[in-house]
Backbone bond lengths (Angstrom), bond angles and torsions (degrees), N, CA, C in turn:
res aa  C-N    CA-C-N  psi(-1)  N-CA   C-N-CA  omega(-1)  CA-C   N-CA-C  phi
1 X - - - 1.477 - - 1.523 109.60 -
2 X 1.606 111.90 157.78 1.634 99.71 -178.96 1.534 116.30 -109.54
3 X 0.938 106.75 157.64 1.623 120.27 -168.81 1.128 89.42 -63.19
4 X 1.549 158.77 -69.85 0.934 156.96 -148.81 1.608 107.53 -53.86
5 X 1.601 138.00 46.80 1.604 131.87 -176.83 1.462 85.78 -68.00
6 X 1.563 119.97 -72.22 1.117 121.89 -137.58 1.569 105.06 -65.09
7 X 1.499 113.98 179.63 1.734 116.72 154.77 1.269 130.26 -47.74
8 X 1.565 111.28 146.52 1.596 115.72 -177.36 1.622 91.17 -88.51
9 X 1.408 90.20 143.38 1.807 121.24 168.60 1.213 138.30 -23.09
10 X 1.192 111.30 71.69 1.948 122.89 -130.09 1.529 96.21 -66.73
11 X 1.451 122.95 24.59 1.447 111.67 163.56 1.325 118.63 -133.86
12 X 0.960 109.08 162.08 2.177 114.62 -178.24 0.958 113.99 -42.20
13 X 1.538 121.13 131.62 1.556 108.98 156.15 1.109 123.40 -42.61
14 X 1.580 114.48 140.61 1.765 118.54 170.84 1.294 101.24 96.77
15 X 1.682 114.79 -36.29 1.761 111.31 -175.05 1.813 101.08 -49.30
16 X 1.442 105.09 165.22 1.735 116.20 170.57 1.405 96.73 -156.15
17 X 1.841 97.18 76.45 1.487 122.98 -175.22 1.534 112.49 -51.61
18 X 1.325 130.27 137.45 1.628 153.55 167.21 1.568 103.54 -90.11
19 X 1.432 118.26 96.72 1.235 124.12 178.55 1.731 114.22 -96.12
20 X 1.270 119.00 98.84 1.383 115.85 -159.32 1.560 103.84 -80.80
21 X 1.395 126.65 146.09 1.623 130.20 162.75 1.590 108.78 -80.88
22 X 1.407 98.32 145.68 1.480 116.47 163.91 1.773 108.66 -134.87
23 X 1.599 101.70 96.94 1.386 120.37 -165.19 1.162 98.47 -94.04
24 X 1.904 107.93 109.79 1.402 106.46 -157.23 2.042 100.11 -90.38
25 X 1.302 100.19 147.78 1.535 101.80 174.67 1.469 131.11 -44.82
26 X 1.600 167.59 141.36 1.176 126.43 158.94 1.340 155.00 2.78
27 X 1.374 140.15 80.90 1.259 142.36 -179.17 1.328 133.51 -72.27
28 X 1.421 130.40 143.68 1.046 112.91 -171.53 1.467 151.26 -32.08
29 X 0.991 143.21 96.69 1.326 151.24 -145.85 1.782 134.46 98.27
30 X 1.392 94.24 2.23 1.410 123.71 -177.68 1.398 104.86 -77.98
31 X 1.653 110.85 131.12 1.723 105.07 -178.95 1.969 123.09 -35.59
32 X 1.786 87.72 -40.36 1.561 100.04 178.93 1.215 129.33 -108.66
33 X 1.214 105.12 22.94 1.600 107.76 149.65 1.425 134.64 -49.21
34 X 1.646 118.35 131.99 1.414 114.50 171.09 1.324 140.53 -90.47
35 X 1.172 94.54 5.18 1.748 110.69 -165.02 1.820 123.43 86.26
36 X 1.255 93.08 -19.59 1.699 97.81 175.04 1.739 97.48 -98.06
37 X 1.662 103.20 97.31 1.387 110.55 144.86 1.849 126.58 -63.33
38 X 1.505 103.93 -19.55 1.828 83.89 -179.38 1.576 111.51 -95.03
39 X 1.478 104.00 -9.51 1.698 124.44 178.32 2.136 91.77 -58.46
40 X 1.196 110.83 -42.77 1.519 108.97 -160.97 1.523 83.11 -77.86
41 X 1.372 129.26 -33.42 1.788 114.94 -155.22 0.784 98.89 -87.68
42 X 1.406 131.75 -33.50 1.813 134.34 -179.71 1.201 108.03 -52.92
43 X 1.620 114.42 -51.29 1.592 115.24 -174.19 1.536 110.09 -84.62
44 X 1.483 125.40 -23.30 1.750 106.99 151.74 1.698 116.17 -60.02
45 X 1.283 121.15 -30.30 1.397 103.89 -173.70 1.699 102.74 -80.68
46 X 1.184 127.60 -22.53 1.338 118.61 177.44 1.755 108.36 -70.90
47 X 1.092 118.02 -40.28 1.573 119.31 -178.68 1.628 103.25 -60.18
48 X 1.113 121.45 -31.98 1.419 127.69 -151.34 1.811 106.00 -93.37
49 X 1.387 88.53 -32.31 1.823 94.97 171.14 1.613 103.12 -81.88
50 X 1.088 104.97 -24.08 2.060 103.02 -167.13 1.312 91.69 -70.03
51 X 1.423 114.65 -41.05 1.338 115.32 -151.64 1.706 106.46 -88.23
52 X 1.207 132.38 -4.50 1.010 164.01 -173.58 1.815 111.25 -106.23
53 X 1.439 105.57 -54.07 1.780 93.51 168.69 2.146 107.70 -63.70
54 X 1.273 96.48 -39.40 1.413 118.02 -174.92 1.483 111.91 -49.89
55 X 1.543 109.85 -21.07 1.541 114.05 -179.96 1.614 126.67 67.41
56 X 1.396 96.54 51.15 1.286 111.04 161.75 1.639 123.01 -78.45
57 X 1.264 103.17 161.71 1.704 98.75 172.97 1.720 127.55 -87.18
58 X 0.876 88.06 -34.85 1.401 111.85 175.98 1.927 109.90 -141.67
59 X 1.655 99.01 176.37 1.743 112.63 -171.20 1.261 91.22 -134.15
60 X 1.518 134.02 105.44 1.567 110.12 114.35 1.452 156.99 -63.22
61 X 1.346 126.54 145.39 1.287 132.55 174.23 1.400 142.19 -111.95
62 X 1.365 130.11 96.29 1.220 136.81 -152.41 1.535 121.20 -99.60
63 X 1.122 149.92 -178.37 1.529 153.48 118.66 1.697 119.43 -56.24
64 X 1.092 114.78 36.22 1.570 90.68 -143.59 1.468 107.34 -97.02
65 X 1.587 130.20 35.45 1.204 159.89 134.59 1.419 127.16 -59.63
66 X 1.532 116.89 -28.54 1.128 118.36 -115.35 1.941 68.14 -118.43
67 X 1.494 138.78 44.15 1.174 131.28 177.94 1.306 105.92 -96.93
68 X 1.729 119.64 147.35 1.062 106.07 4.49 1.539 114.88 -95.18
69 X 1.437 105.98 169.74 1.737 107.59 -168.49 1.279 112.44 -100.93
70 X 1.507 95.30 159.38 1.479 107.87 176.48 1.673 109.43 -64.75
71 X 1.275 139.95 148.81 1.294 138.90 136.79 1.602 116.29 -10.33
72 X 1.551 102.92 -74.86 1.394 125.20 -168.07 0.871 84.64 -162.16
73 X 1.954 104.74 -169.93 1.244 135.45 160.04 1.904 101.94 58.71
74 X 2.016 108.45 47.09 1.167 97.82 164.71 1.744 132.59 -47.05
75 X 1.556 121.69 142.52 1.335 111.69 154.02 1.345 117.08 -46.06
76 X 1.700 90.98 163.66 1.546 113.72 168.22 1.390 131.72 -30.69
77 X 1.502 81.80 -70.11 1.634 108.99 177.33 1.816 112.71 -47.59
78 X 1.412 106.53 -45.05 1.597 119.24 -174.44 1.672 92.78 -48.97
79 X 1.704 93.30 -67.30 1.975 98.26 -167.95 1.423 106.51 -43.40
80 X 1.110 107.37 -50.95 1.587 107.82 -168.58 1.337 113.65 -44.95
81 X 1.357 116.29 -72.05 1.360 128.18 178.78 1.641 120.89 -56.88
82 X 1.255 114.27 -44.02 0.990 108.26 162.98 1.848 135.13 -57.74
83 X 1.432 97.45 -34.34 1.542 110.15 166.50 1.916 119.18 -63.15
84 X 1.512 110.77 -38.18 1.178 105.27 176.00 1.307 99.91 -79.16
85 X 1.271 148.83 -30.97 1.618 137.84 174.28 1.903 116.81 -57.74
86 X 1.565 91.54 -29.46 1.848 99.98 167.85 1.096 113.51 -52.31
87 X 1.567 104.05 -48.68 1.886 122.39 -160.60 1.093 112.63 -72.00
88 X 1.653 118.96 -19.21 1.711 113.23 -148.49 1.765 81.26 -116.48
89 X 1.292 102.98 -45.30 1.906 98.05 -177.87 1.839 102.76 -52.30
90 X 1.755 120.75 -49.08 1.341 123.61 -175.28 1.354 103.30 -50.49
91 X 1.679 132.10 -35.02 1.142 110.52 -166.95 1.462 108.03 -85.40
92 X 1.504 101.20 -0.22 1.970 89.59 -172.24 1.390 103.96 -99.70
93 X 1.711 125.78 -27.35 1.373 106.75 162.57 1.414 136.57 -96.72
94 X 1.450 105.73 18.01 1.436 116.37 166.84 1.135 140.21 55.39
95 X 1.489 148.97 -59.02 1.301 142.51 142.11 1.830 102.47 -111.81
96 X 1.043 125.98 0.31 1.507 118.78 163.71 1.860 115.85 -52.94
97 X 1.076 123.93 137.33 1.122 129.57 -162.78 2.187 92.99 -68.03
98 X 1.298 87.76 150.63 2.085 103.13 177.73 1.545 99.36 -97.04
99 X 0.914 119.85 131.01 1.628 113.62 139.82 1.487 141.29 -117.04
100 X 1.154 148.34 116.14 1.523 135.64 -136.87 1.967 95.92 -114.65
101 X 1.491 106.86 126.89 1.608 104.43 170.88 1.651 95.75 -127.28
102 X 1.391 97.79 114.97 1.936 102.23 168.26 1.313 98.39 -90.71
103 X 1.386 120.43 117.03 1.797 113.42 173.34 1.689 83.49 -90.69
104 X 1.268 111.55 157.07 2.015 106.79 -7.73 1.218 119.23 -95.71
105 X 1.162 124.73 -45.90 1.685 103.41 176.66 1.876 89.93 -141.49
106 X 1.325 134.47 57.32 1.431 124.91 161.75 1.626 111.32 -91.73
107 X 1.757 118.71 79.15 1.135 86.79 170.24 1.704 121.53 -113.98
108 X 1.454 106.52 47.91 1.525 103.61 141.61 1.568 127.69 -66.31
109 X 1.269 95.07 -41.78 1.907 115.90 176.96 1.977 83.29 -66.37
110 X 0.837 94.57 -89.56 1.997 102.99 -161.92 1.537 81.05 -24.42
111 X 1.384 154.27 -37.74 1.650 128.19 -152.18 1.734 117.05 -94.29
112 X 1.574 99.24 -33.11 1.368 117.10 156.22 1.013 133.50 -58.91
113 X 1.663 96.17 -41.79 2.377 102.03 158.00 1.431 102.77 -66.39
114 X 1.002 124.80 -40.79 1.444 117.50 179.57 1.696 128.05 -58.38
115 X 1.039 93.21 -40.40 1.822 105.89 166.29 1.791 103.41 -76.62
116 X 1.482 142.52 -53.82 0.760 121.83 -149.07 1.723 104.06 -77.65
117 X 1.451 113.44 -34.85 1.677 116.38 155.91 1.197 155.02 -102.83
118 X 1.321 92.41 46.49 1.987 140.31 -177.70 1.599 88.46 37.94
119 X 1.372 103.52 59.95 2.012 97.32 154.44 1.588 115.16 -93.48
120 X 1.569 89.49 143.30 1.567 105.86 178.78 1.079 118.40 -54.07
121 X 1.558 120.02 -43.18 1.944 122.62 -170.64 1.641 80.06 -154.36
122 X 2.145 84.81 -177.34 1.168 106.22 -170.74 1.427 95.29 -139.37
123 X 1.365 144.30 142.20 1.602 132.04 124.78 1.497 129.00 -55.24
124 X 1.502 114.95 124.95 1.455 113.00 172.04 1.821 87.48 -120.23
125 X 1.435 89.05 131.37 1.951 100.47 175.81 1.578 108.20 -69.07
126 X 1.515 119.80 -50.84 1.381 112.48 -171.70 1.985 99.18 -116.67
127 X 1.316 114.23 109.51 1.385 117.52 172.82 1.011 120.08 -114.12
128 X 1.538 128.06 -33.46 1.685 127.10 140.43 1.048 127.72 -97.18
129 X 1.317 136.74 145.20 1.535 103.32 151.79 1.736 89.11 135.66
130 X 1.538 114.05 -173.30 1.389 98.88 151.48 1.897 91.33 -143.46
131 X 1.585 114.95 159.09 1.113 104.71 177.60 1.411 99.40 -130.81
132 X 1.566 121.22 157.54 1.595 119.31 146.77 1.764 128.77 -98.15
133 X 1.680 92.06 123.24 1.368 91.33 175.72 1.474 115.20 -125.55
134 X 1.238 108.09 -131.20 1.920 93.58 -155.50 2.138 72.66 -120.98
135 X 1.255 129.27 34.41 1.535 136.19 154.84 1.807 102.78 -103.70
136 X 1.223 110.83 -31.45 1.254 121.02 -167.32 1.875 114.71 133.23
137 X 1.607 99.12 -143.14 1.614 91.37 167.93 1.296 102.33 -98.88
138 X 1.622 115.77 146.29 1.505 116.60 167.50 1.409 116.63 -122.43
139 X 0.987 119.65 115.69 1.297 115.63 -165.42 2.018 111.40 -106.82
140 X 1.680 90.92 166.17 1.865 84.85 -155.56 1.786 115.78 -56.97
141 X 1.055 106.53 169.16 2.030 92.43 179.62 1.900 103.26 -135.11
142 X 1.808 97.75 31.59 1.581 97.38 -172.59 1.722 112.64 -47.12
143 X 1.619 110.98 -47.30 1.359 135.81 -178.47 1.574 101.00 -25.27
144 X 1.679 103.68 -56.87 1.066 115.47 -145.92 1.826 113.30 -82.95
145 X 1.715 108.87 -45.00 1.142 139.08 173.59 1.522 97.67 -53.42
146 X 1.361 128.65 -64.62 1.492 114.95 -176.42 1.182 133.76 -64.92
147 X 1.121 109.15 -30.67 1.871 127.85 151.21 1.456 103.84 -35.62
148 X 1.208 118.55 -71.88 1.807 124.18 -171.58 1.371 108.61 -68.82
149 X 1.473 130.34 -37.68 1.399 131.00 146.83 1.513 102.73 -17.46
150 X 1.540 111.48 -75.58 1.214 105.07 -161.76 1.695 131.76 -68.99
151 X 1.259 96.17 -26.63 1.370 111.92 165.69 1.166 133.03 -65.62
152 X 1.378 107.45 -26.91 1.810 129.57 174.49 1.281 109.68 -80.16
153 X 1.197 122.72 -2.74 1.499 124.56 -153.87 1.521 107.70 58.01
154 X 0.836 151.64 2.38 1.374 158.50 -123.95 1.751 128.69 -94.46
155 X 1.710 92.28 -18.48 1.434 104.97 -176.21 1.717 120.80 -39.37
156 X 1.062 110.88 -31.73 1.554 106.70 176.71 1.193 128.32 -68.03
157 X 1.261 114.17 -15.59 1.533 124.45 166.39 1.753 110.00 -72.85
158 X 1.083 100.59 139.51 1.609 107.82 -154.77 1.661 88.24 -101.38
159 X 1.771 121.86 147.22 0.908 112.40 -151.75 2.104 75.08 -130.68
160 X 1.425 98.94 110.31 1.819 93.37 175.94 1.585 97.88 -117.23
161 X 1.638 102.62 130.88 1.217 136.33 -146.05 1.803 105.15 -117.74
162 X 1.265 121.72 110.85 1.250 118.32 -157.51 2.055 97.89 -82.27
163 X 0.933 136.87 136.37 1.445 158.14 140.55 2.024 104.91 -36.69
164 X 1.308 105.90 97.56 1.779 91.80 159.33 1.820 103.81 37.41
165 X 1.616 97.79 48.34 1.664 106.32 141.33 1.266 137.16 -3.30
166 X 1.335 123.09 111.51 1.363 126.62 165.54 1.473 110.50 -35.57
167 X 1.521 123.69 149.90 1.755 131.76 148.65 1.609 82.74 78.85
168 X 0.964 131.08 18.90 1.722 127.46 178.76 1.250 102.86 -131.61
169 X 1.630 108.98 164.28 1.589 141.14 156.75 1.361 135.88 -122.95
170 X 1.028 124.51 88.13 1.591 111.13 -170.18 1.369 120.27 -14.07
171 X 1.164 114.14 167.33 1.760 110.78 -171.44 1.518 93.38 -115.18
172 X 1.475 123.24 -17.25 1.421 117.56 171.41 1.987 113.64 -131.11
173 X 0.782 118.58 178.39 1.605 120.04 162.57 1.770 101.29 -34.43
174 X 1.001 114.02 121.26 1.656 123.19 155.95 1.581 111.65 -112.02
175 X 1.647 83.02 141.40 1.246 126.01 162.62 1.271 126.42 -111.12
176 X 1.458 115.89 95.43 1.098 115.21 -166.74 1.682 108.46 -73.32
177 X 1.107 151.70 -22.65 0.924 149.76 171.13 1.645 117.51 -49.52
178 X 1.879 103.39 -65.35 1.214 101.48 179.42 1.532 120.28 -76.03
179 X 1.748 100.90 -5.96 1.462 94.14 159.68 2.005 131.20 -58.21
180 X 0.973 102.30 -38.62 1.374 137.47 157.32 1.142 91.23 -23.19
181 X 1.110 112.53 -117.68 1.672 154.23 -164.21 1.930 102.21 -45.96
182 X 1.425 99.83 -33.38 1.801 82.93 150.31 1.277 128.53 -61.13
183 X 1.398 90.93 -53.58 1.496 90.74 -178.31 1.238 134.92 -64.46
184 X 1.275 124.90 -9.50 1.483 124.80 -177.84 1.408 96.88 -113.24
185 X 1.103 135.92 -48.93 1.730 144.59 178.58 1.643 108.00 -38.59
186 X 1.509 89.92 -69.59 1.594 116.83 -175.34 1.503 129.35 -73.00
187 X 1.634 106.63 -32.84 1.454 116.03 -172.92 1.311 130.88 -145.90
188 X 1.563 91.87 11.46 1.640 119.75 154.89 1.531 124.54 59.81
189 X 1.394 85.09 41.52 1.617 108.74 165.53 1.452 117.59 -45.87
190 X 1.448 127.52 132.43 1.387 106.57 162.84 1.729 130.02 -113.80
191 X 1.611 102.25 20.54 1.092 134.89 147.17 1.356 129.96 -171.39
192 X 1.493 117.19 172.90 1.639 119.55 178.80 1.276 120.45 -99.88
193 X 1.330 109.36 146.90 1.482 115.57 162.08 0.993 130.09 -99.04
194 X 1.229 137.44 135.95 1.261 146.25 -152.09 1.896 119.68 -136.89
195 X 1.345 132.25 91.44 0.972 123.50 -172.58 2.058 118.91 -151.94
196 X 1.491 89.23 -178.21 1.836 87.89 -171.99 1.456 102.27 -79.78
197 X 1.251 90.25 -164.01 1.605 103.07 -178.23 1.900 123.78 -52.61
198 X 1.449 84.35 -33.32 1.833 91.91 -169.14 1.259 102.52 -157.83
199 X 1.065 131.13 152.39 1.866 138.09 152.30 1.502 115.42 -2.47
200 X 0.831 98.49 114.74 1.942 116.31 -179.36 1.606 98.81 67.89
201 X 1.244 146.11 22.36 1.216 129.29 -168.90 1.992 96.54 -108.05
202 X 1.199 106.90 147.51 1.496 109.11 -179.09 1.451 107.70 -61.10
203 X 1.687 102.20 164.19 1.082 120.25 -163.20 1.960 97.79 -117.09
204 X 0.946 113.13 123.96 1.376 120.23 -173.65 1.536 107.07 -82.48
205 X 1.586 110.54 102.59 1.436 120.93 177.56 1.687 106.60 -44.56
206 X 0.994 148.41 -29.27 1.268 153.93 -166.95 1.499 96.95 -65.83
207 X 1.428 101.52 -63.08 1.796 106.09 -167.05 2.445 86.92 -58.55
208 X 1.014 112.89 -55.73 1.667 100.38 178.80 1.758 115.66 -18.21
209 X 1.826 105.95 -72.19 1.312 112.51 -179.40 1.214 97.22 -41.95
210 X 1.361 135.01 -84.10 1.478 146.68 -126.83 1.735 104.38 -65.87
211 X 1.636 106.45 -17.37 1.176 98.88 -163.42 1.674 99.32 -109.65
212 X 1.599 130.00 -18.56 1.200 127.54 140.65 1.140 122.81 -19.08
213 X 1.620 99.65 -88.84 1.044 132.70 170.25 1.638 129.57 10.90
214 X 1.783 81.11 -63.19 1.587 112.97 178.63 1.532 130.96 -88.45
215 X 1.270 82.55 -37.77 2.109 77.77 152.97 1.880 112.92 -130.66
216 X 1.385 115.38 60.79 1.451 103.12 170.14 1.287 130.34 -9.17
217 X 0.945 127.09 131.09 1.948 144.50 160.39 1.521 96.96 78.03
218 X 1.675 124.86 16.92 1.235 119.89 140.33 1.487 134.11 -60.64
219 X 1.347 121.07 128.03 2.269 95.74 -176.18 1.584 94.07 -87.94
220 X 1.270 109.10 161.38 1.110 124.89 -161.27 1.541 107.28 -141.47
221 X 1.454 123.75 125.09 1.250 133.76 -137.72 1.304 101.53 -110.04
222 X 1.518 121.66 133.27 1.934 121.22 -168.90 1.978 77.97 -85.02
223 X 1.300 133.83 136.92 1.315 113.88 -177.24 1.650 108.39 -122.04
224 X 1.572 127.62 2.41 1.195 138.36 154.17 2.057 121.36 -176.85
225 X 0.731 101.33 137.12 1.658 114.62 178.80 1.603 98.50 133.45
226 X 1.427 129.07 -16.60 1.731 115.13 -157.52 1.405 87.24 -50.80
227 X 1.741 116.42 158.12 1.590 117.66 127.48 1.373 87.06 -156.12
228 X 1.296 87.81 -172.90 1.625 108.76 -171.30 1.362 131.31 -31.19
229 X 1.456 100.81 -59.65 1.490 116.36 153.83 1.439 143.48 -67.18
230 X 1.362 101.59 -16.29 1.619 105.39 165.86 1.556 115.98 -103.23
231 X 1.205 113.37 16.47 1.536 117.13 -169.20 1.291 99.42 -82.08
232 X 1.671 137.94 1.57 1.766 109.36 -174.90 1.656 86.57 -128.36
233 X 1.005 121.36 19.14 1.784 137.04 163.69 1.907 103.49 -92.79
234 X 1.128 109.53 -18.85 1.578 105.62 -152.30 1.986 88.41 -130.90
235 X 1.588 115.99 16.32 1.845 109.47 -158.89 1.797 83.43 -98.15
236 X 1.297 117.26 30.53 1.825 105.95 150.90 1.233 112.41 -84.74
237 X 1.368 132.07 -21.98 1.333 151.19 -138.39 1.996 94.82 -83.22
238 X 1.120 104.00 131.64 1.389 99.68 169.49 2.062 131.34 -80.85
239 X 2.014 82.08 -15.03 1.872 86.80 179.37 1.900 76.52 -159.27
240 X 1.284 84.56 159.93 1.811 125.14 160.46 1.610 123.94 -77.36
241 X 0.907 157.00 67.72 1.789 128.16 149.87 0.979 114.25 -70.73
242 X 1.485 130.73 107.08 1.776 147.34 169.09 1.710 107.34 -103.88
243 X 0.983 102.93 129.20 1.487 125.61 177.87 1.379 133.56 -127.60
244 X 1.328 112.20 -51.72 1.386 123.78 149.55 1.837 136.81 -60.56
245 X 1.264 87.20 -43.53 2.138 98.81 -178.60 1.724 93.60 -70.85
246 X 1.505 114.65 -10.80 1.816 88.33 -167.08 1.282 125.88 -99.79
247 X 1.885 93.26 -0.54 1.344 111.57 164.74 1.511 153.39 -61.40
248 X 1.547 135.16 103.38 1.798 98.00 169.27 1.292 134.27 -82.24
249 X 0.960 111.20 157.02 1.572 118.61 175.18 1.517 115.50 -23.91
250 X 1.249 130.77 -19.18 1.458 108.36 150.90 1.621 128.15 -91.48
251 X 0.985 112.65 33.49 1.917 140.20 -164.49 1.428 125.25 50.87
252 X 1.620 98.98 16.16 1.933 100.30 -171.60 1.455 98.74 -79.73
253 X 1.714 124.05 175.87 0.897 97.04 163.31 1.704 113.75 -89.22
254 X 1.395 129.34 179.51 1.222 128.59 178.79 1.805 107.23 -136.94
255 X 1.450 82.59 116.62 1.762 103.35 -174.96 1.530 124.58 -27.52
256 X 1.872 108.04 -55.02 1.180 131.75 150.13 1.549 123.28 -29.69
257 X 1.156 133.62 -59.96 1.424 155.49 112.80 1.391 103.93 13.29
258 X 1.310 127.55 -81.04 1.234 130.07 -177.48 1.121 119.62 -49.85
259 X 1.838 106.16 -69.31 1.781 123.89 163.92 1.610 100.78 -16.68
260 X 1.473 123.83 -71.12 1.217 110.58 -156.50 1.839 109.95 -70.24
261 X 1.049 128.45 -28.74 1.076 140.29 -173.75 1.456 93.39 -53.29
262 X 1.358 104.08 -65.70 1.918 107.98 -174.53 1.608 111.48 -75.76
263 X 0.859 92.45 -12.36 2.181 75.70 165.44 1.776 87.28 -94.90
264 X 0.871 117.29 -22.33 2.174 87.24 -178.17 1.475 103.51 -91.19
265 X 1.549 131.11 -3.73 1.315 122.67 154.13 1.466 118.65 -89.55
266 X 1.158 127.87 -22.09 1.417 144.44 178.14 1.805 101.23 -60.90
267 X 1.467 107.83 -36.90 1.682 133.98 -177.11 1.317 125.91 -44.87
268 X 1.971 91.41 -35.18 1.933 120.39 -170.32 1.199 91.41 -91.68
269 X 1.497 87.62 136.06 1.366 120.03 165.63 1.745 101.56 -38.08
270 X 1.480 112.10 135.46 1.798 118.23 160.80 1.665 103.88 -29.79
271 X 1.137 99.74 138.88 1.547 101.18 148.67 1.247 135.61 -95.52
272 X 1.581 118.48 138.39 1.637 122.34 -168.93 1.498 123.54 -9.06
């Protein structure tokens, strides 16, 4: 069978796509929820235009309020809400590519949000492997995700698969290499993620090579620490997700913010 299940690389050759976050507020059923569901959609559609005047390539959309998280197997209420925040952000960036992340790692739910608000891909944090985090152990659910792929019709949605997860520890000796090469060989990743220890923390160019390396003409995802200044330390990277650098000090994102982000990726050399 060929590695190629998932979607092709929903951006141009040579592009070295800026994938902006839209870190949605508490959702229903979330310890810190307020009861105003359109208070959270108002402020995803404002992040989503900033991030959009700001000149990103694409938008992701997360829960990422919504701690602490389920394992998997989000509630109702989560899908729900979270799916109309897909729909309402898709309509504000318009043909810019979607990406859907259900933390912590449900992405049967993340693939069904993805179909219901025509997103291109999804992040799942743990897809092989098993990891420990502060949910417990989570172990990968590729088996499961490609099954519903198939049932959803869904294959075109590109399934990018994070490498030795942020806020985690392997549960045994890792290999990041053959972590890799599971994942795309075995469980049909159609790219990697690549990141530091936790949210906004740098991403160690080393783990980049090693994870090239290991599956060539895979793209491979900077998955937290980019900003402005570390962007020509981190220009092996085939794409960006920034979440933290695009913020101001009152946590929206800020357009300006973005701008600079994408002229210091705009900076890197084309990619292959």
């Amino acid at each position: 069978m060929s590695a190629t299940f998932t979607s092709p690389w929903p951006f141009a050759r040579g592009l070295r796509p800026l994938i902006g976050m839209v870190h949605l507020g508490p959702l229903p059923g979330a310890p810190l929820y307020d009861g105003d569901l359109q208070g959270v959609i108002d402020r995803a559609r404002a992040d989503a235009e900033a991030l959009a005047a700001g000149g990103v390539h694409a938008v992701m959309v997360e829960n990422f309020h919504d701690a602490p998280f389920f394992k998997s197997g989000l509630p109702p209420e989560t899908v729900a809400a979270l799916t109309r925040a897909a729909v309402e952000v898709k309509a504000v960036i318009g043909d810019l590519p979607l990406g859907i992340n259900a933390l912590r790692n449900d992405g049967r739910s993340a693939l069904a949000i993805a179909v219901a608000s025509q997103a291109a891909f999804i992040r799942v944090n743990v897809l092989v492997g098993a990891m420990v985090t502060d949910q417990g152990i989570i172990e990968g659910c590729a088996a499961e995700l490609l099954r519903a792929a198939k049932l959803l019709d869904a294959r075109h949605i590109g399934v990018w698969a994070d490498v030795a997860v942020k806020h985690a520890a392997p549960l045994g000796a890792l290999d990041l290499s053959q972590q890799a090469k599971d994942a795309v060989h075995r469980a049909r990743a159609a790219a990697l993620v690549v990141s530091g220890s936790g949210t906004g923390q740098p991403t160690d160019p080393s783990r980049i090579a090693a994870v090239q390396a290991a599956v060539p003409g895979t793209p491979v995802v900077i998955g937290s620490g980019a900003t402005p200044a570390t962007a020509a330390t981190l220009g092996a990277a085939d794409a960006f997700i920034v979440g933290t650098a695009l913020k101001g000090p009152d946590g929206l994102v800020a357009s300006d913010r973005v701008a600079a982000m994408r002229a210091a990726v705009d900076a890197l050399p084309p990619r292959a």
